[in-house]
C-alpha positions in Angstrom: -7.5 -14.8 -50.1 -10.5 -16.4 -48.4 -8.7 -19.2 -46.9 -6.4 -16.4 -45.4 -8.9 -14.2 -44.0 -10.5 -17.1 -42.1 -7.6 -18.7 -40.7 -7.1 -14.7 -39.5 -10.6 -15.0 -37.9 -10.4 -18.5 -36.7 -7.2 -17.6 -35.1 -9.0 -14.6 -33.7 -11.3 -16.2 -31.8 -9.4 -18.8 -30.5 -7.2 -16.3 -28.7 -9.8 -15.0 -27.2 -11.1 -15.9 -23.1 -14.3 -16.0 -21.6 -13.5 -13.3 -18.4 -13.7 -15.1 -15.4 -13.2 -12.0 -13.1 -14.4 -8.7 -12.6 -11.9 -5.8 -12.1 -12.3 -2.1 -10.9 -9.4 0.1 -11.5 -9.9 3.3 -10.0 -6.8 6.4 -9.3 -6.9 9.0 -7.4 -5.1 12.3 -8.2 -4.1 14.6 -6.1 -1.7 17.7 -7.0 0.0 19.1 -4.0 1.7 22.5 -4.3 4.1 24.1 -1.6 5.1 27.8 -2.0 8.1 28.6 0.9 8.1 32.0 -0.1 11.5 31.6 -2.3 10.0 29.0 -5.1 6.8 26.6 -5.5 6.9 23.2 -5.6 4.3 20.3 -7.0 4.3 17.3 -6.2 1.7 14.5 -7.8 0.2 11.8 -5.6 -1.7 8.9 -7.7 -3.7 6.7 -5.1 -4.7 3.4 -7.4 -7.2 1.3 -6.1 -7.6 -2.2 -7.9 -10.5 -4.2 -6.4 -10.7 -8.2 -8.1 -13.7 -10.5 -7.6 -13.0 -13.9 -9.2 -16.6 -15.0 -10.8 -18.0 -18.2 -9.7 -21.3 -19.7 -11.2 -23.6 -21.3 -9.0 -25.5 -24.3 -8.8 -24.9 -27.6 -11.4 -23.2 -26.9 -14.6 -25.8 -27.8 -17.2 -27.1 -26.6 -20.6 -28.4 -23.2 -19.3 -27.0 -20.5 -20.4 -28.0 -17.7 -18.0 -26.7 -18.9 -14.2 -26.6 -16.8 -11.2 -22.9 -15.5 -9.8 -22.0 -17.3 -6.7 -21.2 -14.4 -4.2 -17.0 -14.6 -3.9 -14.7 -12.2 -2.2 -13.1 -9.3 -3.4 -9.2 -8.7 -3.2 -8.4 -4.6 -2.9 -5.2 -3.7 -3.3 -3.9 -0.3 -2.5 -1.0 1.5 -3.8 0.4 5.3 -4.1 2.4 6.6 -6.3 4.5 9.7 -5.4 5.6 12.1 -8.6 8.5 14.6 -7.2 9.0 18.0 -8.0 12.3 16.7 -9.4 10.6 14.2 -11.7 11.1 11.0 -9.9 8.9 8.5 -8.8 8.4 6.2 -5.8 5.7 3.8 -4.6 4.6 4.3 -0.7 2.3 1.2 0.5 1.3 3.2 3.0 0.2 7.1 2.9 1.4 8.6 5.9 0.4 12.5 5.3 -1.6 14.1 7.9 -2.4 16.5 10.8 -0.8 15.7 14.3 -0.8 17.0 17.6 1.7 17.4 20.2 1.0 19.5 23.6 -1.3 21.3 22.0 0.4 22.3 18.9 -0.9 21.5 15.3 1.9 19.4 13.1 1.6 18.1 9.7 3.6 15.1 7.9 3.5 15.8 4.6 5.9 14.5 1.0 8.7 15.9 0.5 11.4 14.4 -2.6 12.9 11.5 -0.4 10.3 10.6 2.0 8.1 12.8 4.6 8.5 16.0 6.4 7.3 17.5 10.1 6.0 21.2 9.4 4.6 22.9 12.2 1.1 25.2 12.4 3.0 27.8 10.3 4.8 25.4 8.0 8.3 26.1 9.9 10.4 22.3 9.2 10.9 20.8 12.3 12.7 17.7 10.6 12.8 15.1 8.2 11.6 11.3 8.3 12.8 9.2 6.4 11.8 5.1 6.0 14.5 2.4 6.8 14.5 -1.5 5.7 13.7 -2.4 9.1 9.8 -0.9 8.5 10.7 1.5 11.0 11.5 5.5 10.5 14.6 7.8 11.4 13.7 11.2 12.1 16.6 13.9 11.4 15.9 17.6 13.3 17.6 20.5 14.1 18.6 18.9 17.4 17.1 15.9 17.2 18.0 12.3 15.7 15.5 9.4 16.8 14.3 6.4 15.5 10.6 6.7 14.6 7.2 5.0 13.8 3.4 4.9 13.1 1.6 3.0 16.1 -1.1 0.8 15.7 -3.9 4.1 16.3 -1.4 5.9 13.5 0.4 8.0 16.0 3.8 9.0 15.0 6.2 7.8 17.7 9.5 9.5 18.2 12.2 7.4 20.3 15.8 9.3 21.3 18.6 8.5 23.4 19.3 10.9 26.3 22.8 10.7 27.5 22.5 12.9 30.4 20.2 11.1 31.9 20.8 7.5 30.2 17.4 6.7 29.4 15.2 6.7 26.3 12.5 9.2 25.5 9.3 9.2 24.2 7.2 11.6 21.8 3.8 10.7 20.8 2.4 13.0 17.8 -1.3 12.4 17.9 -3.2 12.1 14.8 -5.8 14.0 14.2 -8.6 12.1 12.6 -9.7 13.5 9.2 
């Protein structure tokens, strides 16, 4: 019985690592609720944060015990998680949601079950966006079909063909900075 319970704690102890990084694990949530007037919808958005810093020990190795940590980067990584109304769930690497402007008029991209919305100032749906392969969007309105994207400032961009006049046209929907 003795043997048996130190072979369990040698074995223990073997298994076991010095840790030779430091992680931060953080999440976000965020409970979003739309009411249309006919039924009210929630939709859960976990924003995980992960930020690693690989420890380094400075100066010579030697007999001390207690060395100073050599300053070293830290990685973040950045994910959200989307929880639908329906019960599925998707991973966006980049939150879009968001107040824009166009001419004037207040605009906001918000989730919706496969992707993002447009919903003007008094949550009228102008259209749908939805993500392609190509890292690019296609936007789906009443009247409307254009390709679309977030520029470099975060702008969304709508681009749509014109066949009176044969020529492609540009939207800009400004974001407004939080």
């Amino acid at each position: 019985m003795k043997l048996t319970t130190l072979i369990a704690l040698v074995f223990t102890f073997s298994l076991s690592q010095a840790q030779n990084k430091n992680v931060i694990d953080e999440t976000k949530k965020t409970i979003i609720t739309v009411n249309d007037g006919e039924k009210e919808t929630k939709t859960i958005k976990n924003e995980n944060s992960r930020e690693v810093q690989m420890i380094e020990l400075e100066g010579p190795k030697d007999a001390t015990v207690n060395r100073d940590i050599k300053p070293s980067p830290t990685i973040l990584e950045q994910s959200t998680e989307i929880i639908n109304p329906d019960g599925s769930i998707r991973i966006v690497d980049v939150d879009r949601t968001n107040y824009y402007t166009l001419n004037g008029e207040k605009y906001k991209v918000e989730f919706d079950a496969k992707g993002y919305q447009l919903v003007s100032e008094n949550n009228k749906k102008i259209g749908k966006i939805r993500k392609t392969t190509t890292n690019s969007f296609i936007f789906i309105g009443k009247n409307k079909t254009a390709i679309s994207y977030f520029d470099t400032r975060g702008n969304l961009v709508l681009e749509s063909y014109n066949s009176t006049t044969d020529m492609v046209t540009y939207e800009t929907y400004e974001i407004m900075k939080k």
